[in-house]
N, C-alpha and C positions, 0 to 999 in steps of 0.2 A: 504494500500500500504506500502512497505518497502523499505523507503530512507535511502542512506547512506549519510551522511555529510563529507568529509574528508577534515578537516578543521588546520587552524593556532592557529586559539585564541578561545577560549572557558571559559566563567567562571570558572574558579575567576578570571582571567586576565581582566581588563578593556578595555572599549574601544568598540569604535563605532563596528566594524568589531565581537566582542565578542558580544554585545549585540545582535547586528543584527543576529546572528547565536541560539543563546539562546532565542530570539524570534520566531522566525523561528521554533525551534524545538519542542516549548510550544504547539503553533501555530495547527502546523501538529500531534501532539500527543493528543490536548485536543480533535482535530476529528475524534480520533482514529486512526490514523495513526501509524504507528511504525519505528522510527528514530535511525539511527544508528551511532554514532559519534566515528568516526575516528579522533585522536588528540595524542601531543607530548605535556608530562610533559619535561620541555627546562634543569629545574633544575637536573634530577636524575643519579643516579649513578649507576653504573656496578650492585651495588649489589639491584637495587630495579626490582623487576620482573614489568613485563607489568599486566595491571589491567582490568578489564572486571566490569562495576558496570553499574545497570539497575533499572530503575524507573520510574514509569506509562509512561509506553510505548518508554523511551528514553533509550536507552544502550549505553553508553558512554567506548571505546574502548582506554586506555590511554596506550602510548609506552613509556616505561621508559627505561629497559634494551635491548630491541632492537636497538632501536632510537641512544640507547648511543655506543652502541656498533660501529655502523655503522657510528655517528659521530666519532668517534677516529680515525678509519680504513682510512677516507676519509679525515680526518684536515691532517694527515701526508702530505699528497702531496700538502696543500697550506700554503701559509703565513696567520697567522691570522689576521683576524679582517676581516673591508669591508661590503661585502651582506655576506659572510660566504656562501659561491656556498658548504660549505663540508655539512652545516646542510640543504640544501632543497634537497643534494642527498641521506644524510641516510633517513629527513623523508619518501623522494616518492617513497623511496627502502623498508621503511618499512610498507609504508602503500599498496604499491604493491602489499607484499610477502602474508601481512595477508589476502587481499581480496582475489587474488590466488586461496589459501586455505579455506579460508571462506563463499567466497559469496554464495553459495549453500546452506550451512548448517542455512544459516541465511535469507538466502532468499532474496535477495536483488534484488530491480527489476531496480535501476536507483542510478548512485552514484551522487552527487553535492560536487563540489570543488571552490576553490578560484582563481584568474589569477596570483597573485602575487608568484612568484618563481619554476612557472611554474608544480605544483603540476600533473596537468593535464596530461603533454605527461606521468607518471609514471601507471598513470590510466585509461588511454586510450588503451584498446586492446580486441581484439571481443571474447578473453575468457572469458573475465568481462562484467557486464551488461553496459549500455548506460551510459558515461559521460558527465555530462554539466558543461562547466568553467561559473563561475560568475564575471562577471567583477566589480571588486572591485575597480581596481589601480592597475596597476603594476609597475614593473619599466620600461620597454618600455615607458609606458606615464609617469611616474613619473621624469624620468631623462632628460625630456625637463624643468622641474621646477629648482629639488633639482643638488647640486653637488653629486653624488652615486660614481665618483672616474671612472680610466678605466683603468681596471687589468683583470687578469683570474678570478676573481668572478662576475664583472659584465659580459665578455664576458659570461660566464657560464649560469645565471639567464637570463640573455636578450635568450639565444638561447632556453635553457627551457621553458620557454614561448611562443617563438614563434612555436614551435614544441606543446606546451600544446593547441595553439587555432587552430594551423593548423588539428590536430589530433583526438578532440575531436567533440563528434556526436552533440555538440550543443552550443552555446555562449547565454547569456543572461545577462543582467545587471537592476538596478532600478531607470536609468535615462536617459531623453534624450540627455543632454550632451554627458554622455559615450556610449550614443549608438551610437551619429555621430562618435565620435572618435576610438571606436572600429572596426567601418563599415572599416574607411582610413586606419586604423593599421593592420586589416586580410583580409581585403577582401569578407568576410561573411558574411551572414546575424546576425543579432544581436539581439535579442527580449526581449522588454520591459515589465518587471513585479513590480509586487508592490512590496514594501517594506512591511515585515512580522508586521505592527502593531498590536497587541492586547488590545483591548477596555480596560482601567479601567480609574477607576473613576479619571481625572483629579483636581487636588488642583487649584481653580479658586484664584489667588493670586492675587493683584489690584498692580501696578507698585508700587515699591520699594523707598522709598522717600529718597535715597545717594546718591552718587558722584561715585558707584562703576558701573562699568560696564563689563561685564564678555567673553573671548573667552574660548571655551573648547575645547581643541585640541592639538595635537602633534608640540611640536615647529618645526614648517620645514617650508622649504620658499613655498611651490604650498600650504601651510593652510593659507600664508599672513602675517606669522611671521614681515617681514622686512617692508609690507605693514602696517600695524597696527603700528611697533614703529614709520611709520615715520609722521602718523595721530598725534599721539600721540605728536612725535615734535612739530605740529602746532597749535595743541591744550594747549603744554607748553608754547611756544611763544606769546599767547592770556593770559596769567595766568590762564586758566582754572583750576577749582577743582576736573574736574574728573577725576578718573583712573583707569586704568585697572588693573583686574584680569584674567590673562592668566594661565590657569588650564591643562596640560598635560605634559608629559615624553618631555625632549631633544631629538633630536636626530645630530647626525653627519652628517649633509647635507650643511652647508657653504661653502661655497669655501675653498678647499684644503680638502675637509671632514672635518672642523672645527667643534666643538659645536655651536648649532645655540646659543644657553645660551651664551657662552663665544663671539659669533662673537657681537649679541648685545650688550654685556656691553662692550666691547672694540670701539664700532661704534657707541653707543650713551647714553654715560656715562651719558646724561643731566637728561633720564629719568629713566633709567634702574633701576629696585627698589625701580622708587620712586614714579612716575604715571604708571609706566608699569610694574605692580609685576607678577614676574613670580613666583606661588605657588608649582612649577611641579606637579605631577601626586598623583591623591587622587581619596578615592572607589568611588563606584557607590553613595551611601547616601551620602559622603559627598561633591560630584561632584553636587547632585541634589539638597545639600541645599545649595551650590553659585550659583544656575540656580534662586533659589524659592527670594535667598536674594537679587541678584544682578537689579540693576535700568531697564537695556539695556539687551541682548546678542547680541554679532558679532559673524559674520561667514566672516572672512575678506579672503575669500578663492581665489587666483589668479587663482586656476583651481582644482576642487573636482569633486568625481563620484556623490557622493549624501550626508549625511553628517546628519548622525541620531541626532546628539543635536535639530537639527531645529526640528524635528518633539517632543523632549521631551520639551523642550522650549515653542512651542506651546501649548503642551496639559497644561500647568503650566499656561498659559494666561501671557506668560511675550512677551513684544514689540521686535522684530527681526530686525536688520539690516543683511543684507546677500548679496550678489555680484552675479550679471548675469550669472557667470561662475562658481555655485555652481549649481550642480547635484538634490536639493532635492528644487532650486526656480520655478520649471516648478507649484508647489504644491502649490505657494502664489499669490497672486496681489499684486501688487505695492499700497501701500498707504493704502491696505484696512486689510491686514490681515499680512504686513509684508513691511518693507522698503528696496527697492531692491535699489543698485545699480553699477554701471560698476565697475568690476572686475580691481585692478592694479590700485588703483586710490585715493593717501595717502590722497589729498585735498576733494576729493567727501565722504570719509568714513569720515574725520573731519568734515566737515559739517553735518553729517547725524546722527553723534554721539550728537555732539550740542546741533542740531535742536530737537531730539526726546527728551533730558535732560532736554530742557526746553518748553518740551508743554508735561505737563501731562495729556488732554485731549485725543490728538492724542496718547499716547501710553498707555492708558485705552481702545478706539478705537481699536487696532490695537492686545491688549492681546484679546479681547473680544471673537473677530473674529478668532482672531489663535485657540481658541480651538474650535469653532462653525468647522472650517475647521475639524480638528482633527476627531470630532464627527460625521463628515458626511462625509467623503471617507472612514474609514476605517472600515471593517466591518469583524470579524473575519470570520464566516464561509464560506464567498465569499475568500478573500483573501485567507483560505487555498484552497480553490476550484480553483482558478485561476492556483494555483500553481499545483494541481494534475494532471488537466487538463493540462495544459501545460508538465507534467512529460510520460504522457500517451501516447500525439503525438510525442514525441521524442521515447519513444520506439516502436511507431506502426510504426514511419517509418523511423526507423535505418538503414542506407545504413553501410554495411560493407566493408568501404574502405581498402585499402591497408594499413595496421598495421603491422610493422614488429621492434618489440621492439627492439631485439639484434641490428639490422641493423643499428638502429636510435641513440640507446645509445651510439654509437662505438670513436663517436668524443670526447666522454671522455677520451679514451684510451691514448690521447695524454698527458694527464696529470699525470694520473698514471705512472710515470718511476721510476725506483730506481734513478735514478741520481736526480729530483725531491726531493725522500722522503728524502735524504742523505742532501740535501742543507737545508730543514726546519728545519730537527733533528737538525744540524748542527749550525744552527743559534739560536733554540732554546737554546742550549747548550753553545753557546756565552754569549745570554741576560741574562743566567740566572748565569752564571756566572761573567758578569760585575754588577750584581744587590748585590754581596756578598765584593764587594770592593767602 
């Protein structure tokens, strides 16, 4: 079969969402499949052409000088910064135009995309083969967490998306969380598939004999950013000795769009740095040798779709505490392969953090198990089969609705004005001239 990926993150980018896609592709290609990745190098320049590279069986499709082009053309009409509504409209215009032209020559029988920034409605039209959104996260659910700001980029990205799930032939996600929450948000139905694990050989490591404890994740507040330092508080309040290593990228979601980095150490100077080290963002080796060294891992997640550390974490046989309201706990028991507990809850993750720290019986118990789990759900050539199969029914019974791209894209028009492009230029032409005095 020949899927397309058309995707955000893709190695060498870290990250849950990159790995999960890079698996996935392995996944479907070592069964012979033939995977087609559609992806935006974020970095390049006018002058770097778009790239075509292909290997047992994955073709990886990189927009360099399209992508940039079309961001230029599009940033003129908004103020910078925010979600950037100018970069999800040149990728989904540039991954649009290729497929267009492409999908024929390449043979593509079904595309898969992402929910976040609405990729979807650009890929959704009955000259192209069957699109299915995957529910990742978007900002539709995301902005009940984090602060995202409310200007013309979120109005932008929120309608993107809702146009991407109304529009597309299929929704799926790899959690039951997000599938209740997708069901309230579109109306649709929403179908639950596994997460693309591939077997190897797990490093069975016996719990960690420190004080370190480790979260790996994006600082934002719906990962538990604010819920962890304030564990952390009550745990400094006891004098405890342990501390945390918090391992992922900042991001701008504090109130007022602050840094969550910066909203912490100004909101709890007592630990910031000192029990609660933020190390930010490091590769995949050196992310999985503070997984292999670390005592603990938390998932102090207030509301996640699913949340791939837990399942590396696992296969490493290291002891999990993780929250009700994470996506990938439907896959643990309480007590026996993982320490679950209630979501949003600084005193209950302090205790939980403790209590595992100081009973190394239970969390030799609990790694043992986590990778006995690992070993026995997931089974490559089933898992890619789940998935083909599920690709097959979406194309045997593709109802061609009403698609009418021009039609639909039109509420952007309001944005495009000269008077618009004249105030950005404009203002760009201020800052960058108060930046020379």
């Amino acid at each position: 079969m020949n899927i397309c990926l058309a995707i955000t993150n893709y190695p060498p980018q870290v990250g849950g969402l990159s790995t999960f896609y890079s698996k996935l592709a392995r996944l479907l290609s070592q069964q012979n499949h033939h995977v087609l990745i559609l992806m935006v190098d974020y970095n390049a320049t006018l002058n770097e052409e778009d790239e075509i590279i292909g290997e047992n069986n994955v073709t990886k499709v990189i927009f360099k000088k399209t992508y940039r082009q079309l961001y230029n053309k599009y940033k003129a009409y908004f103020r910078p910064g925010g979600l950037q509504a100018y970069s999800w409209i040149a990728m989904g215009l540039a991954m649009r135009n290729w497929l267009l032209n492409n999908h024929e020559k390449f043979k593509i029988e079904i595309i898969q995309t992402v929910d976040y920034g609405g990729l979807g409605f650009f890929l959704a039209d009955n000259k192209l083969p069957p699109v299915v959104v995957f529910g990742h996260g978007c900002v539709l659910q995301i902005c009940n967490y984090n602060y995202l700001g409310n200007d013309d980029h979120s109005d932008i990205v929120k309608k993107l998306e809702h146009l991407a799930f109304e529009k597309a032939d299929a929704l799926i996600t790899h959690s039951y969380v997000n599938q209740i929450g997708l069901i309230e948000l579109t109306g649709r139905e929403v179908t639950v598939v596994s997460v693309p694990w591939l077997e190897e050989e797990p490093i069975i490591s016996a719990p960690a004999k420190n004080n370190h404890i480790a979260v790996i994740s994006g600082l934002q507040i719906f990962k538990g950013s604010i819920v962890m330092a304030e564990a952390m508080c009550l745990l400094a309040k006891k004098n405890s000795p342990i501390q945390l290593k918090w391992i992922g990228p900042d991001f701008s979601t504090a109130k007022d769009q602050q840094s969550m980095a910066e909203y912490l150490r100004q909101n709890y100077p007592d630990i910031w740095q000192k029990n609660f080290l933020w190390l930010g963002e490091k590769s995949n080796a050196e992310t999985k040798k503070e997984i292999i060294t670390s005592s603990v891992i938390v998932i102090p997640a207030i509301w996640e779709t699913f949340n791939w550390v837990a399942l590396e974490a696992a296969s490493l046989g290291k002891p999990i505490i993780i929250t009700d309201n994470t996506g990938a706990v439907y896959l643990f028991t309480h007590g026996h392969d993982a320490w679950i507990i209630p979501a949003n809850d600084p005193k209950k993750l302090a205790e939980a953090i403790e209590l595992l720290k100081n009973d190394e019986q239970l969390c030799g118990q609990l790694g043992r198990n986590a990778i006995k789990l690992i070993q026995h759900t997931f089974k490559d050539a089933a898992n890619a089969q789940e998935k083909i199969s599920l690709y097959q029914n979406i194309i045997q019974n593709r109802s061609l609705q009403k698609r009418n791209f021009a039609e639909d894209i039109i509420f952007l028009n309001k944005y495009y004005t000269p008077m618009r492009k004249i105030k950005y230029q404009l203002r760009a032409l201020l800052k960058k001239m108060a930046g020379r005095f």
